[in-house]
N, C-alpha and C positions, 0 to 999 in steps of 0.2 A: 426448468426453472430459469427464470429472466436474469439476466447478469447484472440487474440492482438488488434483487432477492436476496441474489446471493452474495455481493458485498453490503447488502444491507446489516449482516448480520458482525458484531465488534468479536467473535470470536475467530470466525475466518477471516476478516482484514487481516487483526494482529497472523493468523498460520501466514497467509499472502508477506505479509511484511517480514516475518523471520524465513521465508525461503526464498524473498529478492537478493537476500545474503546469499544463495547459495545451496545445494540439493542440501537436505534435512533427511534422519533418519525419524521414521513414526514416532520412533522410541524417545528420541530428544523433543522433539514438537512435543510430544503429550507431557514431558517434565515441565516444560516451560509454560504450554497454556493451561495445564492443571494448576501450574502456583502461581499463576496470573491469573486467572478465572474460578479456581475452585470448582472445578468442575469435573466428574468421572472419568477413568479412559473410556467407557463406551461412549461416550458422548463427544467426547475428543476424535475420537473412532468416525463419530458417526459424520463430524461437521469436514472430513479428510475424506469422504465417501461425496458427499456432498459438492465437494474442490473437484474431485477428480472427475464425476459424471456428467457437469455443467462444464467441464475443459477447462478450470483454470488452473488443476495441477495436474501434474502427471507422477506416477510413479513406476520404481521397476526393483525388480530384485536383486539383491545383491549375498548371497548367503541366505541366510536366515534373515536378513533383515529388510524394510521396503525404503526405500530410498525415494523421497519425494522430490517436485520440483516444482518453478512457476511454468506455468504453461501462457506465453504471452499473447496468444492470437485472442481471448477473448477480452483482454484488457486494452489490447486494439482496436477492438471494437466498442467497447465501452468510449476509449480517446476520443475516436471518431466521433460516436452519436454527442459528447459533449464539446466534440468544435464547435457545434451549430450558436453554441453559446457563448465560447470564450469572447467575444466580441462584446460583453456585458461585464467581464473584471478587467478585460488586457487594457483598455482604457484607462481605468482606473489606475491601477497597476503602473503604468506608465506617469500617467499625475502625480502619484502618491512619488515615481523616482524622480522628477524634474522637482517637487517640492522639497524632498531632501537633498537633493542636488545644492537647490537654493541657499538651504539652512546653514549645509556644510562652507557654502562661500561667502555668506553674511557673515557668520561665523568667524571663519579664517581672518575675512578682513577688520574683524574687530581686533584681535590680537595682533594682526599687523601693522595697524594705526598704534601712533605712540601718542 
């Protein structure tokens, strides 16, 4: 599966975003994306199957329990294919700080003035 496939999908982002915090147990991941999503554990289940076989998470055992995590090499890669483009916001980006830069010293100097 293509590594936009599969952050295409707003169920695996959000698993990605609650385990950039940190290894996750299944058991908690499926509490939180089932009352955020409404969705089954086997589904839950299946989108963690998903993570792990396209390498963006990894998991291991801990007891009884699976213990998940990010696996960052393929969001490395992801970074990478969209350098080709940051050259199309960091411009921007950069305008949009010298225009409040500006604001903030128009600003200032209004209240300075008596």
């Amino acid at each position: 599966m293509h590594a936009f496939d599969v952050l295409g999908d707003p169920v695996r982002r959000r698993i990605l975003e609650l385990l950039a915090d940190g290894e996750q147990a299944s058991g908690e991941l499926t509490a939180a994306i089932q009352a955020e999503f409404g969705i089954s554990q086997p589904a839950v289940s299946a989108h963690l199957r998903v993570l792990r076989e396209s390498g963006f998470a990894t998991v291991r055992a801990a007891g009884a329990r699976r213990l998940y995590a990010v696996d960052t090499a393929p969001l490395r890669e992801v970074d990478e294919w969209l350098g080709q483009f940051r050259r199309f916001w960091e411009q921007r980006l950069d305008a949009l700080a010298t225009e409040l830069a500006r604001g903030c010293r128009d600003r200032r100097r209004e209240t300075e003035e008596p």
